[in-house]
Backbone as ProteinMPNN parsed JSONL, in Angstrom:
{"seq_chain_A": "XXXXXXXXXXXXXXXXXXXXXXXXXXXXXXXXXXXXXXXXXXXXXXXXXXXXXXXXXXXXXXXXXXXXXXXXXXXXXXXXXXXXXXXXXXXXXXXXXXXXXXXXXXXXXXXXXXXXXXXXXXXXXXXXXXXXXXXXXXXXXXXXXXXXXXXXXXXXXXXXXXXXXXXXXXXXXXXXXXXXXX", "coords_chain_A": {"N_chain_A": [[14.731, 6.79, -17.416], [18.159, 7.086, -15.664], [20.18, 6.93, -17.137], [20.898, 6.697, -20.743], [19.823, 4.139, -22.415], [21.705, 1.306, -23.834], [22.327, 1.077, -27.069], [20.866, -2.416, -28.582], [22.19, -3.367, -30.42], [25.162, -2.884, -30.144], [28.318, -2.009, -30.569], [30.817, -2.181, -28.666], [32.716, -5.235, -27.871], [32.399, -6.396, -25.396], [29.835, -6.096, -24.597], [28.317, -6.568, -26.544], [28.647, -9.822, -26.424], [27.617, -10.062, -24.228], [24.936, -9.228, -24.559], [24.023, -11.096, -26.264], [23.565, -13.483, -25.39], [20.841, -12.733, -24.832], [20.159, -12.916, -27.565], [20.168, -15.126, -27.77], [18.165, -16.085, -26.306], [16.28, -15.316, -27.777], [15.267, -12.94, -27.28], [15.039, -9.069, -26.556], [17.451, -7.374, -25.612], [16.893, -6.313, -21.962], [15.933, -3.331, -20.569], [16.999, -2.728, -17.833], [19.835, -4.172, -18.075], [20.737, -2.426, -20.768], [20.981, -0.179, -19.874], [22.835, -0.824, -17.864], [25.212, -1.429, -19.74], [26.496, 0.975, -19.978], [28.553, 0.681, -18.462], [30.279, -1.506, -19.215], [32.233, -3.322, -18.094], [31.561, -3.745, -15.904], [28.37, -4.5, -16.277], [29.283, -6.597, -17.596], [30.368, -8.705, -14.604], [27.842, -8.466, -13.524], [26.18, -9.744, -15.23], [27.623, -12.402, -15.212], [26.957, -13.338, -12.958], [24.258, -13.081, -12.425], [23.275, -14.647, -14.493], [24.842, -17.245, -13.737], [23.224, -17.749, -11.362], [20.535, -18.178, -12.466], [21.53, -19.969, -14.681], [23.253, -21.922, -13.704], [22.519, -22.642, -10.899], [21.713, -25.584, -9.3], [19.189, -26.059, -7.77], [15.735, -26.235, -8.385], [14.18, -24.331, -10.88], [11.712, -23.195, -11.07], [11.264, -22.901, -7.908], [13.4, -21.498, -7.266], [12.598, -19.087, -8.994], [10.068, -18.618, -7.631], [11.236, -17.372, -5.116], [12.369, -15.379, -5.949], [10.296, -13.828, -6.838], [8.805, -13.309, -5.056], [10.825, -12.082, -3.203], [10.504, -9.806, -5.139], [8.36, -8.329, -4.609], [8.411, -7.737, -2.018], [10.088, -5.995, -1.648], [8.941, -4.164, -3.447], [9.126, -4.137, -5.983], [8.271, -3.292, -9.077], [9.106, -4.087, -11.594], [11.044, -5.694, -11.174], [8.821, -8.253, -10.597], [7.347, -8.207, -12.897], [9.021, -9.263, -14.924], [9.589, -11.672, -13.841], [7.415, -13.131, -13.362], [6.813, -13.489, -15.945], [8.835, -15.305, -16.749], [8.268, -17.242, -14.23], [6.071, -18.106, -14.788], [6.857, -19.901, -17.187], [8.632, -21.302, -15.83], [7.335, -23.3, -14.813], [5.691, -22.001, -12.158], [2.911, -22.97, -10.062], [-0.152, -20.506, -10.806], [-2.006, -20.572, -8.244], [0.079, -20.254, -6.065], [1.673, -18.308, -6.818], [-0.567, -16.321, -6.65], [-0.502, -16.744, -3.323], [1.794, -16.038, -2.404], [1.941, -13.366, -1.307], [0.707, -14.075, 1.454], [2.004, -16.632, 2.108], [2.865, -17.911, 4.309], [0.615, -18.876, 5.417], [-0.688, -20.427, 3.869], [-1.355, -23.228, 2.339], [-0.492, -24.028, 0.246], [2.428, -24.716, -0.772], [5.114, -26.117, -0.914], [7.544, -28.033, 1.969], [10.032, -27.518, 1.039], [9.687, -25.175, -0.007], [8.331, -23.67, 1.349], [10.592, -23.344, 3.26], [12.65, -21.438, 1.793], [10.923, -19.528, 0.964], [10.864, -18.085, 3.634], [13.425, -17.7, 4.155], [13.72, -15.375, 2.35], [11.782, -13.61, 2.771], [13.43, -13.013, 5.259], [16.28, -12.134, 5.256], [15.32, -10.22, 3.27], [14.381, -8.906, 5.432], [16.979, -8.302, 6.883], [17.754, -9.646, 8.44], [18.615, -12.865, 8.881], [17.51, -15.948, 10.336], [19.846, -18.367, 12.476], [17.991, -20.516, 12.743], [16.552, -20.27, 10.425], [18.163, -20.853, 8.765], [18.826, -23.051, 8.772], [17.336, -24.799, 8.931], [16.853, -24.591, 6.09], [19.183, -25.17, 4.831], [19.073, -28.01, 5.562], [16.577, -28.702, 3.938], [17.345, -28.587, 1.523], [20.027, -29.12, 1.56], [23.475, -27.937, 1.639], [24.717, -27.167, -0.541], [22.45, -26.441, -2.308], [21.163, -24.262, -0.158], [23.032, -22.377, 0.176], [22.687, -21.128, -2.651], [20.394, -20.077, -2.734], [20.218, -18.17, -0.721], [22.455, -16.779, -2.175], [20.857, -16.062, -4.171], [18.495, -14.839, -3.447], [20.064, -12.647, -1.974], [21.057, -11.047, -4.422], [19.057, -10.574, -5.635], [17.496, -8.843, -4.086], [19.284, -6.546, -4.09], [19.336, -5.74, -6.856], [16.624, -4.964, -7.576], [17.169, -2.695, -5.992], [19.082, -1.401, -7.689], [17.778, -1.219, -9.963], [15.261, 1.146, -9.321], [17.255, 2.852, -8.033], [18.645, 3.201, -11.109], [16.219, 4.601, -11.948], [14.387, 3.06, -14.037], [11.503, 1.539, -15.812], [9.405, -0.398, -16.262], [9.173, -2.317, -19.112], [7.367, -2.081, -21.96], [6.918, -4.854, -23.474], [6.59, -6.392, -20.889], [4.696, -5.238, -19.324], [2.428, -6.68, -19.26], [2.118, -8.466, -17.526], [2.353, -7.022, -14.726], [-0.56, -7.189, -14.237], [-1.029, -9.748, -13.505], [-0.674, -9.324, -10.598], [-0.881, -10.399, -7.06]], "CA_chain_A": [[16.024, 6.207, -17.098], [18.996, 7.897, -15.381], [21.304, 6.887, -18.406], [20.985, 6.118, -21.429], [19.919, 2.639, -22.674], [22.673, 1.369, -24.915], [21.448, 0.057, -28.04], [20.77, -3.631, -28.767], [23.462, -3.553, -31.616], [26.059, -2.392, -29.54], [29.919, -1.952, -30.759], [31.362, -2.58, -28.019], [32.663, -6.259, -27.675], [31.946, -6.956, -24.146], [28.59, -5.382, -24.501], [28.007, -7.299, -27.318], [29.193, -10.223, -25.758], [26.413, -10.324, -22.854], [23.308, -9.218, -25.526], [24.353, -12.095, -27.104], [22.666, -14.254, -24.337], [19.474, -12.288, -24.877], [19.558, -12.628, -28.763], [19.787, -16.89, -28.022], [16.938, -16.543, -25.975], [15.271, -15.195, -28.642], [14.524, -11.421, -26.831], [15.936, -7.812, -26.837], [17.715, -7.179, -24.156], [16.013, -5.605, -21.16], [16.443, -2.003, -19.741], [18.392, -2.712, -16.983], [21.31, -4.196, -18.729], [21.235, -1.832, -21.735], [21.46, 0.671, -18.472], [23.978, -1.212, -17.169], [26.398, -1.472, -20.311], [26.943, 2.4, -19.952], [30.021, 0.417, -17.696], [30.837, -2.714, -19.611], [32.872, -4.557, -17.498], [30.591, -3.649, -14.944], [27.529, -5.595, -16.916], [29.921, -8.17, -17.745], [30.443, -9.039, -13.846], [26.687, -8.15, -12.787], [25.518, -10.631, -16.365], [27.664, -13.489, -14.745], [26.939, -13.613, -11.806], [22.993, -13.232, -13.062], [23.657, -16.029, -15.55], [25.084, -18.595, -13.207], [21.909, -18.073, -10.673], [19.395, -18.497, -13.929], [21.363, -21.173, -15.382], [23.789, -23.162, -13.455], [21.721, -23.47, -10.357], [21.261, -26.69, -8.843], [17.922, -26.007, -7.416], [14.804, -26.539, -9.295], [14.044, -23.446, -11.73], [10.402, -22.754, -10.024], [11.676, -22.45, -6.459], [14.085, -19.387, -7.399], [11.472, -17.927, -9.437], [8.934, -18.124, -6.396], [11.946, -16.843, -4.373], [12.267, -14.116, -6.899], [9.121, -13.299, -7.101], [9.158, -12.987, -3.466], [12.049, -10.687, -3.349], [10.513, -8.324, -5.873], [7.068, -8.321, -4.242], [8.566, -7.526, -0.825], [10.974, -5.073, -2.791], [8.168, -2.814, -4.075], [9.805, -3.931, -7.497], [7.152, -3.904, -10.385], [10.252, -4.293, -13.281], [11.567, -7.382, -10.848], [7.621, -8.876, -10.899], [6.604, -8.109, -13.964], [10.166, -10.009, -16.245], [10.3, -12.876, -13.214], [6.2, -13.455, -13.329], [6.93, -14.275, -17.284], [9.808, -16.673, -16.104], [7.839, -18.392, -13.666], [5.134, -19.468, -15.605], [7.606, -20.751, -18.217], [9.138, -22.466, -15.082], [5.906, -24.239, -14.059], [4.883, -21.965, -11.154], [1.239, -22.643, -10.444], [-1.079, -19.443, -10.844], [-2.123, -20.578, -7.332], [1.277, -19.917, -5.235], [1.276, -17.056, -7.758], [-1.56, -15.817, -5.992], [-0.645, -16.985, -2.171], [3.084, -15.091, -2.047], [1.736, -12.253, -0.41], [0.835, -14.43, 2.722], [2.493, -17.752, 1.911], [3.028, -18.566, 5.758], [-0.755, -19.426, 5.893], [-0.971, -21.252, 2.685], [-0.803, -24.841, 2.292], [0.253, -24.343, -1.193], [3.71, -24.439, -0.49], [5.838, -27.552, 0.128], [8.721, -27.581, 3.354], [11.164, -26.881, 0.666], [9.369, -23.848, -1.037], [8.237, -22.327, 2.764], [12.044, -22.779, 3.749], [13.169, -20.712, 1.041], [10.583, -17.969, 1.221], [11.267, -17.531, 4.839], [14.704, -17.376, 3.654], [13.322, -14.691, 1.522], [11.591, -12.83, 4.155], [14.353, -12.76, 6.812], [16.728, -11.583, 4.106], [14.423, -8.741, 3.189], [14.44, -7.709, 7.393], [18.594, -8.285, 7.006], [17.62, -10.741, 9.903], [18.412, -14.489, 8.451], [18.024, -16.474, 11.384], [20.359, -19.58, 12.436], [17.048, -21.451, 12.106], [15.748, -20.236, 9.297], [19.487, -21.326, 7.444], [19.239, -24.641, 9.038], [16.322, -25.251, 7.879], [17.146, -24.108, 4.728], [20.322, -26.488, 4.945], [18.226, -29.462, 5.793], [15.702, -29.332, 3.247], [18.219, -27.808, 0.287], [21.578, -29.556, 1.287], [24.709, -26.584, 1.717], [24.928, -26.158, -2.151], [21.496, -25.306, -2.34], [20.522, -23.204, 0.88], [23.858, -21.397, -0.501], [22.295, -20.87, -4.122], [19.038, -19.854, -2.141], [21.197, -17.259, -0.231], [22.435, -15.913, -2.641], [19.423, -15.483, -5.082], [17.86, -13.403, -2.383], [20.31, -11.348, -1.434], [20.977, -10.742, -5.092], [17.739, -9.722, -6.243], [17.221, -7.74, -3.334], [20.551, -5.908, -4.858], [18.652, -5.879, -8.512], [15.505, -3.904, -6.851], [17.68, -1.458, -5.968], [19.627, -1.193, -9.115], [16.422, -0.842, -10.982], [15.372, 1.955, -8.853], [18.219, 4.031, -8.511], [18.644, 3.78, -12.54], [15.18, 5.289, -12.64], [13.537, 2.101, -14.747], [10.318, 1.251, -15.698], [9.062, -1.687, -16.622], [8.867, -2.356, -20.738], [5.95, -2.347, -22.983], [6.51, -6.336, -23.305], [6.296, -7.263, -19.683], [3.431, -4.526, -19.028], [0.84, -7.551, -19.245], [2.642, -9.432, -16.069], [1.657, -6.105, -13.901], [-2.155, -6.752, -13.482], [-0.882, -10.634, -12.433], [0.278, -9.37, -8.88], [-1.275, -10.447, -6.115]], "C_chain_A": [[17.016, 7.324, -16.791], [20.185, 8.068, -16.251], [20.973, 6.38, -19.377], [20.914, 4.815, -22.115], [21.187, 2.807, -23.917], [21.559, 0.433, -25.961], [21.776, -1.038, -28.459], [22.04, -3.916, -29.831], [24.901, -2.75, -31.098], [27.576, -2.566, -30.018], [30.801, -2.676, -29.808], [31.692, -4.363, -27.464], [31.854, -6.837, -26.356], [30.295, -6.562, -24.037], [27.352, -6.558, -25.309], [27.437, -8.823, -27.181], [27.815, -10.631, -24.788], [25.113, -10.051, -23.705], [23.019, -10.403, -25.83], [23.466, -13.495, -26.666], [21.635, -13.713, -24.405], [18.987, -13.032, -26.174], [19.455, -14.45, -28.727], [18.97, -17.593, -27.061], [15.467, -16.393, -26.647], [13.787, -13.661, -28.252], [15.412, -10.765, -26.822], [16.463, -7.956, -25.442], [17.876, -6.608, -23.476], [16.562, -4.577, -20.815], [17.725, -2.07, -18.783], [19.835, -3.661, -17.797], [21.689, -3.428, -19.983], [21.281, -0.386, -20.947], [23.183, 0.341, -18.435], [25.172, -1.241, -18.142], [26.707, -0.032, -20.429], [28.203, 1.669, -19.326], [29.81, -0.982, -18.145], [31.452, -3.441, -18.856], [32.112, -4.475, -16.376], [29.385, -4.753, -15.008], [28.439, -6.626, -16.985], [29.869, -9.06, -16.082], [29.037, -9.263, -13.246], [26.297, -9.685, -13.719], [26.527, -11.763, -15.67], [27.412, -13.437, -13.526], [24.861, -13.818, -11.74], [22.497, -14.783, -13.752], [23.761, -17.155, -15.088], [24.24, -19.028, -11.964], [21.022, -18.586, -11.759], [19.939, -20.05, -14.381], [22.544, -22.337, -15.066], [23.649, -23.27, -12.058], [21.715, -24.751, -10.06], [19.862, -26.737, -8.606], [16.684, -25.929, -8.263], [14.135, -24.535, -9.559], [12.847, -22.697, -10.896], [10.416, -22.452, -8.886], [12.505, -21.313, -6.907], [13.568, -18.814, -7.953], [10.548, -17.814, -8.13], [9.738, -17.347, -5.279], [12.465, -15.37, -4.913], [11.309, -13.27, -6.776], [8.698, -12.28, -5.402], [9.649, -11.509, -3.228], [11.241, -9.434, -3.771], [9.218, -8.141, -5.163], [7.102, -7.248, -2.685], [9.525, -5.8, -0.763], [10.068, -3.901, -3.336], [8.599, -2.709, -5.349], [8.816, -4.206, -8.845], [7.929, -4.28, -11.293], [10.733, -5.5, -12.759], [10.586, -8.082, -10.908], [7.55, -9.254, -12.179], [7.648, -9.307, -15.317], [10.11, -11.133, -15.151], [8.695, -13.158, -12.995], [6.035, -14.468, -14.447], [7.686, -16.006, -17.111], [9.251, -17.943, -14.92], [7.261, -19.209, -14.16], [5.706, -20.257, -16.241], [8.438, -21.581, -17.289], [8.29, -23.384, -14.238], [5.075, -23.726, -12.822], [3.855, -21.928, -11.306], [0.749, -21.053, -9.957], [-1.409, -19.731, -9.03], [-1.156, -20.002, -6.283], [1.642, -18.69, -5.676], [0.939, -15.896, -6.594], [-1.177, -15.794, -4.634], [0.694, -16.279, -1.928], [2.848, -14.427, -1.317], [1.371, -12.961, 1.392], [0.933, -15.913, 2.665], [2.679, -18.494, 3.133], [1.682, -19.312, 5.913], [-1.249, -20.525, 5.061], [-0.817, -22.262, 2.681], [-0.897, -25.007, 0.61], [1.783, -24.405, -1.655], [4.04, -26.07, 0.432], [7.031, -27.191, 0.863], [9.897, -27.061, 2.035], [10.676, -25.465, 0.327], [9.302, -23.109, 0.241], [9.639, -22.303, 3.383], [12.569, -21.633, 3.139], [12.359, -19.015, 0.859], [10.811, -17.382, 2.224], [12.387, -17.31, 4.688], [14.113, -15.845, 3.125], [13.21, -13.211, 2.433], [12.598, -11.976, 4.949], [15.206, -12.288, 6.064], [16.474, -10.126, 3.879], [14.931, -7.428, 4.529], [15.626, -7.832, 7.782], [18.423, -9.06, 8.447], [17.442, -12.392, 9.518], [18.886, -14.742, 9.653], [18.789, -17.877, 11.332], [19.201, -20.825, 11.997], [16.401, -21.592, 11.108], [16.994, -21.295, 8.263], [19.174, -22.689, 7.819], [18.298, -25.388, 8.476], [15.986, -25.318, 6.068], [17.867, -25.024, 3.959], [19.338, -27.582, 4.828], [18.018, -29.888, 4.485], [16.656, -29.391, 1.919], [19.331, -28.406, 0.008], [22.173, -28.041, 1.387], [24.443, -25.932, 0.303], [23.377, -25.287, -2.435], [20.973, -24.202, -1.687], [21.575, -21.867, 0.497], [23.081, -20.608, -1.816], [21.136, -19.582, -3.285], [19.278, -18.041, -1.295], [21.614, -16.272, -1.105], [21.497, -15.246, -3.903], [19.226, -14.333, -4.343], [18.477, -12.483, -2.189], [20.614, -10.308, -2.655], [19.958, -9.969, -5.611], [17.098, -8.82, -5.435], [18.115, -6.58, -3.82], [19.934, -4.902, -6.032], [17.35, -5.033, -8.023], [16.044, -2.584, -6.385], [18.64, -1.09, -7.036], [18.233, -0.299, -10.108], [15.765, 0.744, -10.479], [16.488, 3.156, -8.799], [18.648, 4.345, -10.442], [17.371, 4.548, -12.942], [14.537, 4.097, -13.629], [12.35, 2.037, -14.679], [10.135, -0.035, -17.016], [8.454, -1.488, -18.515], [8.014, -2.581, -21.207], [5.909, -4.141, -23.017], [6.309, -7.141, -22.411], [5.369, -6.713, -19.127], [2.367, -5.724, -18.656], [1.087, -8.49, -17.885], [1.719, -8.532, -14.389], [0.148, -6.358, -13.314], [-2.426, -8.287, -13.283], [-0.675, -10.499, -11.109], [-0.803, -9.466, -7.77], [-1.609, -9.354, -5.49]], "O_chain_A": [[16.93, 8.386, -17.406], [20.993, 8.996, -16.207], [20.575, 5.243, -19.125], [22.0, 4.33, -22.429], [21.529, 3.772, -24.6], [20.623, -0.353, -25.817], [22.946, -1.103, -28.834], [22.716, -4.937, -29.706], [25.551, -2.056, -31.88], [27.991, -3.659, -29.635], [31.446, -3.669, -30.142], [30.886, -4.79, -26.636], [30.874, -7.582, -26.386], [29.718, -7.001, -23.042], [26.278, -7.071, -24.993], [26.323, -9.185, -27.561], [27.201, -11.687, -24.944], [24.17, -10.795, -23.437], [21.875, -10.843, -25.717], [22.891, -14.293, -27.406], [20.94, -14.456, -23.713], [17.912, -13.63, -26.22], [18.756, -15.035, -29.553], [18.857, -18.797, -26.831], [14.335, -16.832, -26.446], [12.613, -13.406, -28.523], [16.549, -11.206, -26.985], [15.986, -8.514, -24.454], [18.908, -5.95, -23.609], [17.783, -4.652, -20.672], [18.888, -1.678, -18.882], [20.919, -3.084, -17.704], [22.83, -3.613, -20.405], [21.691, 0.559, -21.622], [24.214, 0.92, -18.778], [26.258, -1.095, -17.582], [27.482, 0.075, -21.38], [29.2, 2.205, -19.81], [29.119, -1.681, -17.403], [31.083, -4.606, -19.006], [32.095, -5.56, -15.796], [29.271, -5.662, -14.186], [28.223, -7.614, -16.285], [29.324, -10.159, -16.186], [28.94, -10.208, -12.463], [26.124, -10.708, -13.057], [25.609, -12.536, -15.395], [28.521, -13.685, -13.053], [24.328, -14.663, -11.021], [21.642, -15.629, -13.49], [23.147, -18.115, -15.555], [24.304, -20.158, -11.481], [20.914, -19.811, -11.703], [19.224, -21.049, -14.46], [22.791, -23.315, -15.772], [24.537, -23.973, -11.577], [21.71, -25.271, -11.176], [19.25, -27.541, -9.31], [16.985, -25.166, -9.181], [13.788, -23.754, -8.673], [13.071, -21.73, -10.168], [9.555, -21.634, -8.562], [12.061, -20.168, -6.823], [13.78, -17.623, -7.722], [10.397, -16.677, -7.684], [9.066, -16.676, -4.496], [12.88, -14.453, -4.205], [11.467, -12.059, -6.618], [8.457, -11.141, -5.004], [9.156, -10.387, -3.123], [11.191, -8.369, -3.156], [9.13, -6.944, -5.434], [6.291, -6.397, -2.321], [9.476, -4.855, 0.024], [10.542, -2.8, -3.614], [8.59, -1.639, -5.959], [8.742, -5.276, -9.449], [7.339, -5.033, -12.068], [10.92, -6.428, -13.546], [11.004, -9.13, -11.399], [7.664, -10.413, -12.577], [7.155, -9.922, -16.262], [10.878, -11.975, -15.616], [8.721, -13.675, -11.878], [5.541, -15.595, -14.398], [7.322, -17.173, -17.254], [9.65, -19.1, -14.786], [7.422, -20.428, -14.223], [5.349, -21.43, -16.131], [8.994, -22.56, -17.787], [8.582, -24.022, -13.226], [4.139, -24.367, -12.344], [3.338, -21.266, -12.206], [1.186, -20.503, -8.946], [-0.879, -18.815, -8.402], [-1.681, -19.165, -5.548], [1.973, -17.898, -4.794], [1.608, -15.07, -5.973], [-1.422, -14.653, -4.244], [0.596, -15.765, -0.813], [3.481, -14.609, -0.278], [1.764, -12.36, 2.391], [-0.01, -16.536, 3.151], [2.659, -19.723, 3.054], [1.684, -20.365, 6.55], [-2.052, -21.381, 5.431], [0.275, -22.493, 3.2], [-1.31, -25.973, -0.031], [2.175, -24.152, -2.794], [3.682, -26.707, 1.422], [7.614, -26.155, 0.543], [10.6, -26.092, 2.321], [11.521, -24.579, 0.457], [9.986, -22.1, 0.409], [9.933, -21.296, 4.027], [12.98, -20.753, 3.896], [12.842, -17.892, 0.709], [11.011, -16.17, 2.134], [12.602, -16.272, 5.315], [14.238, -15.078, 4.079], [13.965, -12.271, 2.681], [12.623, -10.772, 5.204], [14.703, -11.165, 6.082], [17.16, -9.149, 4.182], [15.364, -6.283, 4.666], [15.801, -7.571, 8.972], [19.152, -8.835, 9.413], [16.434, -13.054, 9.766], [19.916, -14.321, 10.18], [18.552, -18.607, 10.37], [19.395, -21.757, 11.216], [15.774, -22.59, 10.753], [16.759, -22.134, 7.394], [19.333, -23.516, 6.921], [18.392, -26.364, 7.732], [15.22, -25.868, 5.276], [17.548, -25.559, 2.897], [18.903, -27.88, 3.716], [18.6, -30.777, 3.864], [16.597, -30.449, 1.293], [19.824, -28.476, -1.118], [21.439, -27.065, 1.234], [24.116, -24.784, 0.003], [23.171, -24.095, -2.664], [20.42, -23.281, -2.287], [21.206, -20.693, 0.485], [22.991, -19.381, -1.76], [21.268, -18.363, -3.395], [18.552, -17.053, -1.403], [21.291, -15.092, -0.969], [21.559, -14.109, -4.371], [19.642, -13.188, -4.521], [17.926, -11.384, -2.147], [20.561, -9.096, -2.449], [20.075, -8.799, -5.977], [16.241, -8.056, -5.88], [17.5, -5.521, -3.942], [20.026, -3.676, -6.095], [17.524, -3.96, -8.601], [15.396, -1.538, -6.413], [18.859, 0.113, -6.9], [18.016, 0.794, -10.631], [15.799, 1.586, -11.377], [16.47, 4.184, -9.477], [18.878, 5.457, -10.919], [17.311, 5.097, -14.042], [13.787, 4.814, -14.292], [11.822, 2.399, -13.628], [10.588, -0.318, -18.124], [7.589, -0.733, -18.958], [7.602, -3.683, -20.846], [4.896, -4.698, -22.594], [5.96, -8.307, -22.595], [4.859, -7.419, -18.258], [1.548, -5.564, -17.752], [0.18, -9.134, -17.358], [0.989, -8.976, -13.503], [-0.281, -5.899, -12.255], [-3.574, -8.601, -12.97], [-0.492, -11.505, -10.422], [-1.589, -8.527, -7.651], [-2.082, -9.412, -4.356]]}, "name": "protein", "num_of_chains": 1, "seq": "XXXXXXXXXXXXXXXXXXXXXXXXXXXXXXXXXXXXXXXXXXXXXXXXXXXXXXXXXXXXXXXXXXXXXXXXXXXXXXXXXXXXXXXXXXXXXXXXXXXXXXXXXXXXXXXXXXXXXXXXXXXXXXXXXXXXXXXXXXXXXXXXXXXXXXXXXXXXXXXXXXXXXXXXXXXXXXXXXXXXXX"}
């Protein structure tokens, strides 16, 4: 790491404050944000804006994890895989689609909403979202969601490079996600 993890018992209110959401999920909480509270109000803005993709969403939990997953896959992110591999399963993705990410265009494991959103994903990635890809996106998603969808991606494309430039590596408890990857 390029700084310092802060430690889980942190002083600092605001610091505190955002763990706090780890400790009532019932885990420590991860590298990159005990990175990231080296600038507290910093984490505070990054942790909502994190928070209200994860958990006030409209869109069904399993589609932004496969759109996640996506991201980090395309991302070269083993620390975004390896903590959003855990999260899928616990959000119902099947082991199959799992498996088919890497060339999901060919797959017929993927329903029109899930291949809108990875092509979202995709085009995103190549900073090339096309009018058709959004519309399609729109269609299947409605505004609020192709929005949500939008910004997942461009977020966690964000979060891949965060992780990277802090120098991270993926934690002894998500190690076992790693030799899931496609």
């Amino acid at each position: 790491m390029r700084v310092p993890p802060v430690p889980p018992e942190a002083d600092d209110p605001i610091v505190a404050g955002v763990f706090d959401v780890f400790a009532r999920e019932g885990r420590e909480p991860i590298a990159l944000y005990r990175a990231l509270a080296n600038h507290p109000v910093m984490l505070r803005a990054y942790a909502g804006l994190a928070q209200g993709l994860r958990y006030e969403a409209g869109t069904p939990r399993a589609l932004r994890e496969l759109v996640i997953l996506r991201t980090g896959q395309l991302a070269g992110s083993d620390y975004e895989w390896a903590h959003h591999r855990a999260m899928a399963e616990q959000a119902g993705v099947p082991d199959e689609q799992v498996r088919a990410l890497g060339s999901w265009q060919g797959s017929g494991a993927f329903d029109e909403r899930e291949r809108a959103a990875l092509r979202c994903a995709d085009e995103m990635h190549e900073i090339a979202l096309s009018d058709d890809a959004f519309a399609e996106l729109e269609r299947v998603l409605g505004r609020e969601g192709a929005l949500e969808i939008v910004l997942l991606a461009g977020f966690y494309q964000a979060v891949a490079r965060y992780i990277q430039a802090l120098g991270l590596e993926v934690e002894p408890a998500y190690r076992r996600w790693l030799d899931r990857e496609p």
